[in-house]
C-alpha positions, 0 to 999 in steps of 0.5 A: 546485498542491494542498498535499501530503498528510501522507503524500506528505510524508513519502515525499519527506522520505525520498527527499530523505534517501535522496539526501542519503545516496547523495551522501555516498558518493562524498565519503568514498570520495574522502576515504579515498583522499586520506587513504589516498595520505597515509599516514593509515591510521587516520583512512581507516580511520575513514572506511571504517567511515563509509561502510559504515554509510551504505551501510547507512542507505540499505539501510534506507531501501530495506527500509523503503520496500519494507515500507511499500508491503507494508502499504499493499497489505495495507491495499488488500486489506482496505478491498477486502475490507470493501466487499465484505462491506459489499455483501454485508449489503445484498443480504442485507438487501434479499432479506430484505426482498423475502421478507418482503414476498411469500407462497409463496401470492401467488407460486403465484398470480401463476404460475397467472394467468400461466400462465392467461393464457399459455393464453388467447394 
């Protein structure tokens, strides 16, 4: 196996962070119904705040992966766009070059002696 890269690394330290959390959920809700079956309103009540701020986390977590594979598309199209614009200075530079190197006047005759020859057969 090739060692991960910097950045695999992270996005699987956050799904594995991601899934820690989505664990959690089911252990506070089983805990608010014990403490709530107890009688123990305050502390199930503590409890529920926990888990809606989990709950919240992972909705982070989400937004924030969505948003990050936002910019590595953005960041797609605009490498994609350079290597385009890269192309295009070098084909303008090589027909600079080709006009640079041939006359109007030695084009005009290279086509009369075509057209000669064209004749001749």
């Amino acid at each position: 196996d090739a060692p991960l890269s910097a950045r695999q690394q992270k996005k699987l330290a956050r799904i594995e962070e991601r899934k820690k959390l989505e664990k959690e959920e089911p252990k506070i809700l089983k805990d608010i119904k014990t403490l709530a079956q107890k009688g123990l309103h305050g502390p199930a009540k503590i409890r529920a705040k926990d888990l809606a701020r989990l709950r919240g986390q992972v909705s982070q977590l989400y937004m924030l992966g969505s948003q990050l594979k936002g910019i590595n598309m953005q960041l797609a199209s605009v490498q994609g766009n350079a290597a385009v614009m890269d192309a295009l200075v070098k084909s303008t530079e090589a027909i600079s070059a080709v006009e640079g190197s041939m006359s109007v006047k030695d084009i005009m005759n290279m086509v009369k002696d075509y057209s000669k020859e064209s004749e001749k057969l």
